[in-house]
Structures are given as C-alpha cells and as structure tokens.
CHARMM-style PDB file with segment names, atoms N, HN, CA, C and O in Angstrom:
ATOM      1  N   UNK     1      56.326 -40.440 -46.618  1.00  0.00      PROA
ATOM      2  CA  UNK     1      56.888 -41.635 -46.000  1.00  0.00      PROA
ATOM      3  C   UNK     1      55.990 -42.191 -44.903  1.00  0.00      PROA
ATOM      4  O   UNK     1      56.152 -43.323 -44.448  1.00  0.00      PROA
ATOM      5  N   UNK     2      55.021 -41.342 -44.487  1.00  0.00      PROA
ATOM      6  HN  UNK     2      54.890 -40.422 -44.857  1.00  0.00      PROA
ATOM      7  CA  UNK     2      54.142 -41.801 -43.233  1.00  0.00      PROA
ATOM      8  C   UNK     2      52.834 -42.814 -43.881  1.00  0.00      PROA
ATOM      9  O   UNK     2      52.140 -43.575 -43.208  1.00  0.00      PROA
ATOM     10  N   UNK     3      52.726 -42.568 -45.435  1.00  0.00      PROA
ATOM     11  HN  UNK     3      53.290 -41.950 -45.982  1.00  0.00      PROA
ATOM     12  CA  UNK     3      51.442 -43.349 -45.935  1.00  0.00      PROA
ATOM     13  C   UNK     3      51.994 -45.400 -45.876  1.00  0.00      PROA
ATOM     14  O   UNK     3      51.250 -46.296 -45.477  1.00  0.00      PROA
ATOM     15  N   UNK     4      53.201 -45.557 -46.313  1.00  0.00      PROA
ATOM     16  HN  UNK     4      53.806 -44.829 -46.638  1.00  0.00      PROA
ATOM     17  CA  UNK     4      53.246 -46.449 -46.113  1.00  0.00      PROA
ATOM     18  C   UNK     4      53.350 -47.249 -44.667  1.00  0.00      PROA
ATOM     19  O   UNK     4      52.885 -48.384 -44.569  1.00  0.00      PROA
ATOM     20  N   UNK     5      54.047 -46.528 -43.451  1.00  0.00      PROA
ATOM     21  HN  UNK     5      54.425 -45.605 -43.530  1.00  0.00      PROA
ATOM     22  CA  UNK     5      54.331 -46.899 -42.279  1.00  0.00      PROA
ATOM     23  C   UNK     5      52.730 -47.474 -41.793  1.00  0.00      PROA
ATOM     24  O   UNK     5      52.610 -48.499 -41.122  1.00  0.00      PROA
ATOM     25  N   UNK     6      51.639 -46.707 -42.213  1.00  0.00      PROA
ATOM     26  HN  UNK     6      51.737 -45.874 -42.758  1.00  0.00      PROA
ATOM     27  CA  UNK     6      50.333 -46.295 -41.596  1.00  0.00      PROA
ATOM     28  C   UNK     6      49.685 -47.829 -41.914  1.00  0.00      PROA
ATOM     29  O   UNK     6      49.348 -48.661 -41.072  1.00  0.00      PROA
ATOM     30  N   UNK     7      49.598 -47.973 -43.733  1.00  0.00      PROA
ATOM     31  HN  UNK     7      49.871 -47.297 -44.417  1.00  0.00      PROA
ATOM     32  CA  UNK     7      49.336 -49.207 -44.362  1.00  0.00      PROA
ATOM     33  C   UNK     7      50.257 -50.377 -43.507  1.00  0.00      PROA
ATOM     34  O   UNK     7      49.522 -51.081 -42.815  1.00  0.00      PROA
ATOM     35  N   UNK     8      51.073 -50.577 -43.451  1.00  0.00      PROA
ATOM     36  HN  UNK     8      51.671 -50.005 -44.013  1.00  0.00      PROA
ATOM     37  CA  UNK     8      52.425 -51.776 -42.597  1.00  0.00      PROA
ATOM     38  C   UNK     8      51.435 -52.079 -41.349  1.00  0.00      PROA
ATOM     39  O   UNK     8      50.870 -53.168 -41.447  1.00  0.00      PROA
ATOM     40  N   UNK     9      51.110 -51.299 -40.161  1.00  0.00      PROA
ATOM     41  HN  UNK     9      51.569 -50.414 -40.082  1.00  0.00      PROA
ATOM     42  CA  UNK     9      50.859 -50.997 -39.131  1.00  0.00      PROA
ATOM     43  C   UNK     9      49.130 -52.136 -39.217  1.00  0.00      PROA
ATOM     44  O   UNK     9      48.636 -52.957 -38.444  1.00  0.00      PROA
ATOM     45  N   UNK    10      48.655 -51.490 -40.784  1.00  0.00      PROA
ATOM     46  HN  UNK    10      49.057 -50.823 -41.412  1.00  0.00      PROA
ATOM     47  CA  UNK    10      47.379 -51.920 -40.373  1.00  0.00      PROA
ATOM     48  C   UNK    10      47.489 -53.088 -40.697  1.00  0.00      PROA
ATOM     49  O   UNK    10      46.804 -53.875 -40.044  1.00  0.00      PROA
ATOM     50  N   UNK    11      48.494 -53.740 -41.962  1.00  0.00      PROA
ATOM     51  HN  UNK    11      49.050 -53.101 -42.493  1.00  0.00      PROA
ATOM     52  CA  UNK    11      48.261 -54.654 -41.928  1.00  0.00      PROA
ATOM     53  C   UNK    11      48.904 -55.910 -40.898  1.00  0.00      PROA
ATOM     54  O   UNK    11      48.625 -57.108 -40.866  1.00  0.00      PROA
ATOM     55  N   UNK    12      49.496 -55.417 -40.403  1.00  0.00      PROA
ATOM     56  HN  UNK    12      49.722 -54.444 -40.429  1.00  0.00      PROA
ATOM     57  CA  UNK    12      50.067 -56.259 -39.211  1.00  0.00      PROA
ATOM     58  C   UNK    12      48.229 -56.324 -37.927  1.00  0.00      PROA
ATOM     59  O   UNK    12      47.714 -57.396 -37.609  1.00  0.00      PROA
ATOM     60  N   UNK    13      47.851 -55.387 -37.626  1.00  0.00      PROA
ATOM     61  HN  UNK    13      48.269 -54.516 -37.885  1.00  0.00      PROA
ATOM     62  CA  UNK    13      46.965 -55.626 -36.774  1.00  0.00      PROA
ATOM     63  C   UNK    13      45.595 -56.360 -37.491  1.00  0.00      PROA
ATOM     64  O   UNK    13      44.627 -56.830 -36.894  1.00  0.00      PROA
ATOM     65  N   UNK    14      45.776 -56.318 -38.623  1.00  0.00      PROA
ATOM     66  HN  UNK    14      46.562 -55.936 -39.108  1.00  0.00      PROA
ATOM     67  CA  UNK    14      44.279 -57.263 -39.383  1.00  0.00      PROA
ATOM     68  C   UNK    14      44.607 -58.992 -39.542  1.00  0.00      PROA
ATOM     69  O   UNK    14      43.812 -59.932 -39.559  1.00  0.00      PROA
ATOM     70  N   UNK    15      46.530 -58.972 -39.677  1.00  0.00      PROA
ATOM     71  HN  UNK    15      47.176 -58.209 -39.663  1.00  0.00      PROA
ATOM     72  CA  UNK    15      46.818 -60.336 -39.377  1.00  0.00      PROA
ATOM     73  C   UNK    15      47.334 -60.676 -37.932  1.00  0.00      PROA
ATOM     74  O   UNK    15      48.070 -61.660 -37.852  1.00  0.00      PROA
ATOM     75  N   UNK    16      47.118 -60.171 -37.088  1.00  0.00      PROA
ATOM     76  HN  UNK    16      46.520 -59.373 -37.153  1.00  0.00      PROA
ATOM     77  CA  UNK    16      47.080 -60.469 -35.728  1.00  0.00      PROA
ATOM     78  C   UNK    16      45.702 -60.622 -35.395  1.00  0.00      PROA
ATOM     79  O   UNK    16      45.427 -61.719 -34.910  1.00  0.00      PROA
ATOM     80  N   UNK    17      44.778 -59.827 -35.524  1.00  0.00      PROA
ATOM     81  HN  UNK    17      45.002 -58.935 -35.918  1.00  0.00      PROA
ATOM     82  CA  UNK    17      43.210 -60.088 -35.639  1.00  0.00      PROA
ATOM     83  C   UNK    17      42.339 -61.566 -35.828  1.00  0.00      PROA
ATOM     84  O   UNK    17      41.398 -62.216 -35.373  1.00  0.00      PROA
ATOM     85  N   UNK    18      43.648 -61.559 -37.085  1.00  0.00      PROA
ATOM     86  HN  UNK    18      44.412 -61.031 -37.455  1.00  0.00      PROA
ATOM     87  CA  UNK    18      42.664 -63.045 -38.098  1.00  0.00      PROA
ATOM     88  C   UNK    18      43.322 -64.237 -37.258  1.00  0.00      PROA
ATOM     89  O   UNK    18      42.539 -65.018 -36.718  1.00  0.00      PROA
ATOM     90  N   UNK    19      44.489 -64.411 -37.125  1.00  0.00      PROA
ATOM     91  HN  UNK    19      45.126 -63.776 -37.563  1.00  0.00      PROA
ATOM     92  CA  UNK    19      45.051 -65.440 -36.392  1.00  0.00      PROA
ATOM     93  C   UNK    19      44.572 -65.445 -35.020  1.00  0.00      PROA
ATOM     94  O   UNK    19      44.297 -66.553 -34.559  1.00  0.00      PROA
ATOM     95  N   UNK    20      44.447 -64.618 -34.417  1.00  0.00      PROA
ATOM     96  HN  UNK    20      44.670 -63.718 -34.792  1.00  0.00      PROA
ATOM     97  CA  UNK    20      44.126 -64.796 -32.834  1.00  0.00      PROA
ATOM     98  C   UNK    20      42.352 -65.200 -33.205  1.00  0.00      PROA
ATOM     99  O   UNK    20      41.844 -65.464 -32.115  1.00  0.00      PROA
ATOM    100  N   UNK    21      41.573 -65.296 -34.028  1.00  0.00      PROA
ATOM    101  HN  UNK    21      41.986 -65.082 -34.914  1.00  0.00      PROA
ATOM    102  CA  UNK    21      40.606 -65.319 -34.163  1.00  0.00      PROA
ATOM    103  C   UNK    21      40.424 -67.113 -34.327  1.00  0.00      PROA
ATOM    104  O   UNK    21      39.791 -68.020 -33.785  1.00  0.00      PROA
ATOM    105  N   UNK    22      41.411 -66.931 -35.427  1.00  0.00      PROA
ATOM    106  HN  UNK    22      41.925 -66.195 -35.867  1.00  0.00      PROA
ATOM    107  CA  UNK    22      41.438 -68.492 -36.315  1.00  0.00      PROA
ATOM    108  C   UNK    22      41.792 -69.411 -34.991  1.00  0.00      PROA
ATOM    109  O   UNK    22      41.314 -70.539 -34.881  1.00  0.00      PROA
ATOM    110  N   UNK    23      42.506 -68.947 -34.178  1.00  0.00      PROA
ATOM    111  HN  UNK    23      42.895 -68.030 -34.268  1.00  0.00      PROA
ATOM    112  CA  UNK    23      42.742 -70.170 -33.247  1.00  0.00      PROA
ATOM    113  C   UNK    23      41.565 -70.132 -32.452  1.00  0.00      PROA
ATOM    114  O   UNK    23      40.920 -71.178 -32.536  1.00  0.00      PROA
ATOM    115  N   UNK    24      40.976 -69.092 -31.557  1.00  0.00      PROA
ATOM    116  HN  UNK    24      41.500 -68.243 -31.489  1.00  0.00      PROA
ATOM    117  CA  UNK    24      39.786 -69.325 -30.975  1.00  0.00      PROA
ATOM    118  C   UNK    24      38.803 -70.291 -31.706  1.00  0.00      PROA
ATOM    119  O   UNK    24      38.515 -71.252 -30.992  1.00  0.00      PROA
ATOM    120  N   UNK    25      38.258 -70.301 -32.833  1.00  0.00      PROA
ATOM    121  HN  UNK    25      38.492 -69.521 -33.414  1.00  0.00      PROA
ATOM    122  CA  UNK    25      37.425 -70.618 -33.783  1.00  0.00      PROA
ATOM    123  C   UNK    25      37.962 -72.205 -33.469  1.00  0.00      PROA
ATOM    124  O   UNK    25      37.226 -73.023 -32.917  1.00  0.00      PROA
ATOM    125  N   UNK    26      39.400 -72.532 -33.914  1.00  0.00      PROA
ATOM    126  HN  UNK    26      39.998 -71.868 -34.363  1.00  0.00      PROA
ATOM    127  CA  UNK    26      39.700 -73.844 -33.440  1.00  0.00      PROA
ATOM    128  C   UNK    26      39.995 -74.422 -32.169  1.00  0.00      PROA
ATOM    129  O   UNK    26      40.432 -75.565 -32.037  1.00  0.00      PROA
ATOM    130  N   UNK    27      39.806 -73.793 -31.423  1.00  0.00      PROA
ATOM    131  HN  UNK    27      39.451 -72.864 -31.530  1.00  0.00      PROA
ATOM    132  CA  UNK    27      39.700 -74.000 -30.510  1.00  0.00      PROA
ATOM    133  C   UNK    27      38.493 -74.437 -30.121  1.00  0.00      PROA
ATOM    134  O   UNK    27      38.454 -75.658 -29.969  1.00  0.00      PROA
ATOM    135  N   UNK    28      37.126 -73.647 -29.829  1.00  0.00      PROA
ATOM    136  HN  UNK    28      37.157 -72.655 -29.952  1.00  0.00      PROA
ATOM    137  CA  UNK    28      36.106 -74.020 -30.134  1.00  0.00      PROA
ATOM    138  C   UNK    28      35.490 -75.043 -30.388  1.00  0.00      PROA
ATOM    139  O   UNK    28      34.762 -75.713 -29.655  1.00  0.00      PROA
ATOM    140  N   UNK    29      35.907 -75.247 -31.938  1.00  0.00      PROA
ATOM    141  HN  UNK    29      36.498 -74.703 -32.533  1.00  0.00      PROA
ATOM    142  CA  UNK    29      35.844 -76.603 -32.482  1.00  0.00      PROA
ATOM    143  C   UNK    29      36.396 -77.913 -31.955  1.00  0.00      PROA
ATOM    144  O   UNK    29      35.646 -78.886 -32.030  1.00  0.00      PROA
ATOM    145  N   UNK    30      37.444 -78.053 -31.501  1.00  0.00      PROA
ATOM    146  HN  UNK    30      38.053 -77.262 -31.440  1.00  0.00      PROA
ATOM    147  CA  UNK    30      38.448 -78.606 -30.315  1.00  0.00      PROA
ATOM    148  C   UNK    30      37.526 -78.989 -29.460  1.00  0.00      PROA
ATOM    149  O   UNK    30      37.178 -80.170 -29.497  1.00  0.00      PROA
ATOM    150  N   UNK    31      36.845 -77.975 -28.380  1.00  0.00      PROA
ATOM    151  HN  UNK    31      37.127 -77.017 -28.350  1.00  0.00      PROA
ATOM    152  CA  UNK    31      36.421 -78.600 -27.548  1.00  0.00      PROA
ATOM    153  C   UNK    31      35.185 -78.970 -27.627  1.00  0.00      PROA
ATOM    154  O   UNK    31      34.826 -79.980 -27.022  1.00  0.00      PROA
ATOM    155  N   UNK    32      34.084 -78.052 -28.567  1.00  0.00      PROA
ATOM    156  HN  UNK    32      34.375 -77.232 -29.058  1.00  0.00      PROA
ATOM    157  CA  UNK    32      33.338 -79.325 -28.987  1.00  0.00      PROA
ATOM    158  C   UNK    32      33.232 -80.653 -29.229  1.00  0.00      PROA
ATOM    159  O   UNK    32      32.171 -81.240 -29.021  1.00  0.00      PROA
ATOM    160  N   UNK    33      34.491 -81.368 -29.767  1.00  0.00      PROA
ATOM    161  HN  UNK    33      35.354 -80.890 -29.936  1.00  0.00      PROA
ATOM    162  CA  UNK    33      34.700 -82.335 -30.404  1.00  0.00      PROA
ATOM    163  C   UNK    33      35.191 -83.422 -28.767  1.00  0.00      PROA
ATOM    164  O   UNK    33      34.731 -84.530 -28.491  1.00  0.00      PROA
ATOM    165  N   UNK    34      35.993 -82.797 -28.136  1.00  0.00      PROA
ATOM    166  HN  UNK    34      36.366 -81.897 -28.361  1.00  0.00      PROA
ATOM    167  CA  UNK    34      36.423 -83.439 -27.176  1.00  0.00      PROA
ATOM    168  C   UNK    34      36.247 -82.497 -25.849  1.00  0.00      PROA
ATOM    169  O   UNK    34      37.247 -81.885 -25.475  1.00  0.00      PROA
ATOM    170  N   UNK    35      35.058 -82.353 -25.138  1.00  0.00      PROA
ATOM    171  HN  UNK    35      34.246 -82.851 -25.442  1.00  0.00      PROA
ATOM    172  CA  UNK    35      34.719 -81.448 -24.092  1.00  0.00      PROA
ATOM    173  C   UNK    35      35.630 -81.856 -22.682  1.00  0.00      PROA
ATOM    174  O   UNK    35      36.102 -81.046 -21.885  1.00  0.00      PROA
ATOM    175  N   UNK    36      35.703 -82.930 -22.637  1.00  0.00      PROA
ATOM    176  HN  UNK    36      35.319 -83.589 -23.285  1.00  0.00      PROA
ATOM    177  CA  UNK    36      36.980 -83.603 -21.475  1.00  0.00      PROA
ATOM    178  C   UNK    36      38.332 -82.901 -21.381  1.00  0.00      PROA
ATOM    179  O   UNK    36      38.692 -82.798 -20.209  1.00  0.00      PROA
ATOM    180  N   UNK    37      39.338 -82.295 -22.423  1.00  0.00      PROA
ATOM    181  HN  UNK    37      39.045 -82.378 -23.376  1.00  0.00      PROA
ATOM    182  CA  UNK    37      40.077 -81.636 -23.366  1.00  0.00      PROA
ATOM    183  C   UNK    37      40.351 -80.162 -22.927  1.00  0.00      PROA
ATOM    184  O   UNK    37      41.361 -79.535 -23.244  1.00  0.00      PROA
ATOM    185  N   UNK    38      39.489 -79.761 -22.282  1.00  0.00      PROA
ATOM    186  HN  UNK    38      38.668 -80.271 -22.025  1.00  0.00      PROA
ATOM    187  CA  UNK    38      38.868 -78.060 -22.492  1.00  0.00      PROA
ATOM    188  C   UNK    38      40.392 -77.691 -21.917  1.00  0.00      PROA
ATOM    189  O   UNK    38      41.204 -77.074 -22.607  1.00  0.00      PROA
ATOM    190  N   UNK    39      40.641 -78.101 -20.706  1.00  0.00      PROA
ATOM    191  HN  UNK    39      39.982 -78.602 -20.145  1.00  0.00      PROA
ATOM    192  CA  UNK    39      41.596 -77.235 -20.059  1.00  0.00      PROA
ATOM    193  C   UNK    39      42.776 -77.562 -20.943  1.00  0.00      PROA
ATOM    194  O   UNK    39      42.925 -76.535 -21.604  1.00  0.00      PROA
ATOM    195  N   UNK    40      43.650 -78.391 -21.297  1.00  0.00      PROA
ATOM    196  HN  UNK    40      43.528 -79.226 -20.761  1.00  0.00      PROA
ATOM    197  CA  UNK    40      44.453 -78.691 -22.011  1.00  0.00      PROA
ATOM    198  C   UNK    40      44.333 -77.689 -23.279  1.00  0.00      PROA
ATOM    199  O   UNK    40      45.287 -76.956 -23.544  1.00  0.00      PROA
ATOM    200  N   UNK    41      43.323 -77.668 -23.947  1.00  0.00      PROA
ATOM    201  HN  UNK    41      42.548 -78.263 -23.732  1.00  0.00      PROA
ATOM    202  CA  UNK    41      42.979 -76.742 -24.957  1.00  0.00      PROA
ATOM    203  C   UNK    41      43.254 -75.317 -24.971  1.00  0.00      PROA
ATOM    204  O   UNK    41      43.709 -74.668 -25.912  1.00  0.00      PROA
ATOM    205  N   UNK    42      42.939 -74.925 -23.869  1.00  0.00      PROA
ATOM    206  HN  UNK    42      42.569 -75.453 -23.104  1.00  0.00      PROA
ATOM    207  CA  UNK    42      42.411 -73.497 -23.755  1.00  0.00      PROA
ATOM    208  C   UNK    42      44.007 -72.843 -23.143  1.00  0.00      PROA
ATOM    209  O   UNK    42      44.418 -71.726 -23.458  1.00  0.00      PROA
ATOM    210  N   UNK    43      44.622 -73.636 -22.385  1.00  0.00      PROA
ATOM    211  HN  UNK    43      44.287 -74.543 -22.129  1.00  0.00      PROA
ATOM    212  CA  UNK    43      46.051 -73.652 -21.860  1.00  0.00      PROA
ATOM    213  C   UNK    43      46.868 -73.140 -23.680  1.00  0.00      PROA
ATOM    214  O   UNK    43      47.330 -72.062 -24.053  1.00  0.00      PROA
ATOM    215  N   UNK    44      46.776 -74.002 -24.148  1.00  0.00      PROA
ATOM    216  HN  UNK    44      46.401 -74.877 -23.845  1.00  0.00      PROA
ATOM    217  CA  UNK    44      47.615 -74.178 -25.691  1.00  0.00      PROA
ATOM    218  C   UNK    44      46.743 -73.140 -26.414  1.00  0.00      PROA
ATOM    219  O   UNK    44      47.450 -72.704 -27.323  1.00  0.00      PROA
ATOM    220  N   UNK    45      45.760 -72.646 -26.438  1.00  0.00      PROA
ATOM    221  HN  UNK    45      45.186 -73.001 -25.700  1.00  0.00      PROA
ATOM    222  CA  UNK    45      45.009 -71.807 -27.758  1.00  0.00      PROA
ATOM    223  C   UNK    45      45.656 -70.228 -26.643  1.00  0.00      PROA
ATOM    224  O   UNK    45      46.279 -69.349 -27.239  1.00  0.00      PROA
ATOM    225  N   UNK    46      45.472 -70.121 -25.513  1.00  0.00      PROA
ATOM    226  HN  UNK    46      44.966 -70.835 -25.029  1.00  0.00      PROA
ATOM    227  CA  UNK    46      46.245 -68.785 -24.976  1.00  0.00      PROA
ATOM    228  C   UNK    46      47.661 -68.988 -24.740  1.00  0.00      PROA
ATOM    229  O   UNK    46      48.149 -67.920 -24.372  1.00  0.00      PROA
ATOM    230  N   UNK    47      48.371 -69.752 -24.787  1.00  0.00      PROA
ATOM    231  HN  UNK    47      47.974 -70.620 -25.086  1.00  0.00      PROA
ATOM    232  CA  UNK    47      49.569 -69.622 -25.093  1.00  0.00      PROA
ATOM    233  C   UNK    47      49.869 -68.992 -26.745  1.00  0.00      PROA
ATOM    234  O   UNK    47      50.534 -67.985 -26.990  1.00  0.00      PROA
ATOM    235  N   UNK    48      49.333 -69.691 -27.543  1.00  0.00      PROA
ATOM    236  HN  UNK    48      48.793 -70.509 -27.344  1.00  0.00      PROA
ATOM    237  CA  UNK    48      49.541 -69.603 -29.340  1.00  0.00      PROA
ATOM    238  C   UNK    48      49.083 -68.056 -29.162  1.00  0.00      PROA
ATOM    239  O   UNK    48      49.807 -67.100 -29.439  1.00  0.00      PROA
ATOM    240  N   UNK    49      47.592 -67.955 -28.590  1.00  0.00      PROA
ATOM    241  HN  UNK    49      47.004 -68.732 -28.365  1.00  0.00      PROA
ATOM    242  CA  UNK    49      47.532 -66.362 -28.700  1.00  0.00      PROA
ATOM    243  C   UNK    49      48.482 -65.574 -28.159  1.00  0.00      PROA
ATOM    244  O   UNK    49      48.901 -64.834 -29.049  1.00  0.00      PROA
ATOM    245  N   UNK    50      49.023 -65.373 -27.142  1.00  0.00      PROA
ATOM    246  HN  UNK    50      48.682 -65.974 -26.419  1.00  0.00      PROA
ATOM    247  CA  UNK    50      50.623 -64.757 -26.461  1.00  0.00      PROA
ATOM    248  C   UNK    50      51.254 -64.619 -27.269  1.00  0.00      PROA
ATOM    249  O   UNK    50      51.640 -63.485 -27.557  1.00  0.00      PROA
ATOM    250  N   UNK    51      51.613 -65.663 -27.950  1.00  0.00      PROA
ATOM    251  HN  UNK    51      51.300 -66.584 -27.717  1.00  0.00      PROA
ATOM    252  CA  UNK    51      52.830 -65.780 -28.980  1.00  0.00      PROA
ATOM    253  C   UNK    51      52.300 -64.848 -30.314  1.00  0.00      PROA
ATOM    254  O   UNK    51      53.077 -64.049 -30.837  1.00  0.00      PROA
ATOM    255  N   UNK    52      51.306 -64.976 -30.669  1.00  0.00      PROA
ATOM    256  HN  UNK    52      50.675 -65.625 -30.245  1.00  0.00      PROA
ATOM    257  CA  UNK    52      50.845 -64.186 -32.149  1.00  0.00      PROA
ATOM    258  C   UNK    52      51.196 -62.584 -31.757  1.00  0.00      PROA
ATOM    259  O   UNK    52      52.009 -61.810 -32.263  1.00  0.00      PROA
ATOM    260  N   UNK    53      50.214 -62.404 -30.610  1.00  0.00      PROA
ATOM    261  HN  UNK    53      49.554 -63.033 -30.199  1.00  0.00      PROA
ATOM    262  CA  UNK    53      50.186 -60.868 -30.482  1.00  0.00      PROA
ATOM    263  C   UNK    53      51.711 -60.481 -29.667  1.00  0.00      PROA
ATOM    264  O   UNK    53      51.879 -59.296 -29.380  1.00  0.00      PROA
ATOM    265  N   UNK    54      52.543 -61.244 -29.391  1.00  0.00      PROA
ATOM    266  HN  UNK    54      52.407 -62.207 -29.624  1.00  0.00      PROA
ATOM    267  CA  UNK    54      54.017 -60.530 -28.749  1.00  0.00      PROA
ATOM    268  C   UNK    54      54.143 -60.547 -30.501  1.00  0.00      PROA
ATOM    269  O   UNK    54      54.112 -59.404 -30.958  1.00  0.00      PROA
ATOM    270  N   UNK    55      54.226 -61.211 -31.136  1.00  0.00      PROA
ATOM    271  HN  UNK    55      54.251 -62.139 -30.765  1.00  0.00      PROA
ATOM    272  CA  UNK    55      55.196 -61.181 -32.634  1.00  0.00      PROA
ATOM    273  C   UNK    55      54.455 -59.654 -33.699  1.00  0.00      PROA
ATOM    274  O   UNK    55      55.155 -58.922 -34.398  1.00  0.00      PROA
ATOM    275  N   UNK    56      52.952 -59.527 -33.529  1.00  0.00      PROA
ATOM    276  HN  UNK    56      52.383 -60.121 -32.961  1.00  0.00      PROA
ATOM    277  CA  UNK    56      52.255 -58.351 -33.616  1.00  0.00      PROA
ATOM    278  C   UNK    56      53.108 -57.202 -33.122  1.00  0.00      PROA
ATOM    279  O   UNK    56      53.699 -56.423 -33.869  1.00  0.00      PROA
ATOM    280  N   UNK    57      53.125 -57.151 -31.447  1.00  0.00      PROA
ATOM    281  HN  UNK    57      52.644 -57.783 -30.840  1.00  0.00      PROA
ATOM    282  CA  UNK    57      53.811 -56.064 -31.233  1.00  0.00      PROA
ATOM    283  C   UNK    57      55.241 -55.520 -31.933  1.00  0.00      PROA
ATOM    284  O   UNK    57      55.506 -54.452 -32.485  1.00  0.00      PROA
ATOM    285  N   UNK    58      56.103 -56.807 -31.650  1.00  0.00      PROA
ATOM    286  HN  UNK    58      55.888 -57.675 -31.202  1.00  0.00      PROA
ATOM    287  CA  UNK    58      57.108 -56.604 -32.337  1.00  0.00      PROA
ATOM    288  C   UNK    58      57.438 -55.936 -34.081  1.00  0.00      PROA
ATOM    289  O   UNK    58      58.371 -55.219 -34.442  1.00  0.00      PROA
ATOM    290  N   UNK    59      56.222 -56.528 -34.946  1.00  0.00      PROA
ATOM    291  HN  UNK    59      55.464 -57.110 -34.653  1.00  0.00      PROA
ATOM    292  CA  UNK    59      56.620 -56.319 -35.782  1.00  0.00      PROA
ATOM    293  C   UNK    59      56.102 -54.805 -36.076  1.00  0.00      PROA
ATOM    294  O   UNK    59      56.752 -54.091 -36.839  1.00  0.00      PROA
ATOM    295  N   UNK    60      54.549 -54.190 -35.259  1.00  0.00      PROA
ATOM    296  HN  UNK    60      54.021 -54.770 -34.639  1.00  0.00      PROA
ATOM    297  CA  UNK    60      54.678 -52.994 -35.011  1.00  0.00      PROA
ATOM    298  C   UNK    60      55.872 -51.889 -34.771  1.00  0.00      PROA
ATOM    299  O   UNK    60      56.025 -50.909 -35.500  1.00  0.00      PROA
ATOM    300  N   UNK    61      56.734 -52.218 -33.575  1.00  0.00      PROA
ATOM    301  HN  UNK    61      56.610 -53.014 -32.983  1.00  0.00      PROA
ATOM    302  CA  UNK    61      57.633 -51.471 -33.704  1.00  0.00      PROA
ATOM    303  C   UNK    61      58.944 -51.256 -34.326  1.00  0.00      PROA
ATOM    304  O   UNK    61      59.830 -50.419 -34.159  1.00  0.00      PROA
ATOM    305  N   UNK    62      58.700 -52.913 -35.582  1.00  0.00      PROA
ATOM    306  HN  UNK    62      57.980 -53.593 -35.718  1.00  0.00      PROA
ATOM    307  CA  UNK    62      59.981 -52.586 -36.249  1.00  0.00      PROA
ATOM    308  C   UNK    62      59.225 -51.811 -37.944  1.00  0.00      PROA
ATOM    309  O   UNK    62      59.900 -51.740 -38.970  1.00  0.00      PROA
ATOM    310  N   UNK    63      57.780 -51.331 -37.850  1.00  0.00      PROA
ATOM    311  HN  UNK    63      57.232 -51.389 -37.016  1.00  0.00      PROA
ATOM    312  CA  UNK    63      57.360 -50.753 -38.905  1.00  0.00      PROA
ATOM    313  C   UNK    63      57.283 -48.901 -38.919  1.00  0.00      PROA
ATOM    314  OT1 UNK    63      56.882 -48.308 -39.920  1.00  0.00      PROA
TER     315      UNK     63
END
C-alpha cells in the first residue's frame, strides 16, 4: 500500500514543480513585453505561486 502513496506524492510535487515554473516563465515573458508592469506582475505571479504550492501541500497530506 506504500508503493502507490510514494507514486501520488511524486506526482503531486512534479505538478507543483511544472506550474510554479510555467508561471515564472510567464511571467518573464510578461515583463519583457511590458517592463513598466514588473511590479504589478511579480505581485500576481507570487501570489498564483502561494496558491499552487498551499494546494501542493494540501493535496500531499490528503495522499
């Protein structure tokens, strides 16, 4: 019963990984595009990150 918990676990931290990644990346791109922007940006891309990795944790401890 521990092989699947182990698999759950990882895949929750490889899609917390990719998303907290994917927004940096757009983010990035974001402020390249509009460098005036940055703070507004960077406010909203670490909020979204907060939110990914609290929902990460969570779903960690319901695995």
């Amino acid at each position: 019963m521990e092989i699947p918990k182990i698999i759950g676990a990882g895949l929750v931290v490889i899609g917390v990984g990719m998303g907290i990644g994917r927004i940096g990346g757009s983010a990035m791109d974001a402020i390249a595009r509009q460098p005036e922007a940055t703070g507004k940006i960077q406010t909203a891309m670490l909020i979204a990150a907060a939110l990914i990795e609290g929902i990460g944790f969570a779903a960690l401890f319901a695995v």
